[in-house]
N, C-alpha and C positions, 0 to 999 in steps of 0.2 A: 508568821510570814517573813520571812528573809527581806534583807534590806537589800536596794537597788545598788549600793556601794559594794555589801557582800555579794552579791550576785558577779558584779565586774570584778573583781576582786579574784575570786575561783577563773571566773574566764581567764584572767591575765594568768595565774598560776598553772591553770592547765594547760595553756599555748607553750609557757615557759618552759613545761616538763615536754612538753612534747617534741619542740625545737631543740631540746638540748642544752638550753641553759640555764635548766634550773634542776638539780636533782630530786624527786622525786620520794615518797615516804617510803621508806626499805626496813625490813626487822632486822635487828641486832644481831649478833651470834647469840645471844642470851634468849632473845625469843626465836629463834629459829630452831633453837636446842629443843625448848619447852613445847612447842609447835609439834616438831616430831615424836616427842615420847608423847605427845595427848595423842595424836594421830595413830600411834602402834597401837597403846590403848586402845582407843576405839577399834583398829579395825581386829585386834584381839577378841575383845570381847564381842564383834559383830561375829567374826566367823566361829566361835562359839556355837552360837546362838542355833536353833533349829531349824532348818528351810522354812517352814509355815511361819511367817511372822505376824499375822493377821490383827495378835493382839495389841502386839508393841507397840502400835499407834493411839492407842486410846489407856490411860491409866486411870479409867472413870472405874467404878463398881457395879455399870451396868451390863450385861452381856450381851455382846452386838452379835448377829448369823451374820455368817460369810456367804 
């Protein structure tokens, strides 16, 4: 359960970002970099992949009917 100091604590910081006087969490160029080559990745290996994806959401050893 979060403390009643941390709770005002975010309020005050998110008024601050929002007003403008306070900068806000931003990525680095270093994870902005890393961001998009996971993101080509993925959508690489998504559009791969076969239209029917039915299975992809379950990695059990059971066989589910669609």
């Amino acid at each position: 359960m979060p403390s009643l100091v941390a709770e005002i604590g975010y309020a005050i910081e998110d008024h601050l970002q929002t007003i403008g006087l306070l900068e806000g969490d931003e990525l680095d160029e270093g994870q902005r970099q890393l961001l998009a080559a996971k993101r080509a990745e993925y959508e690489q290996r998504t559009s791969a992949s076969p239209t029917d994806n039915a299975g992809d959401f379950c990695r059990c050893t059971v066989v589910h009917q669609v």
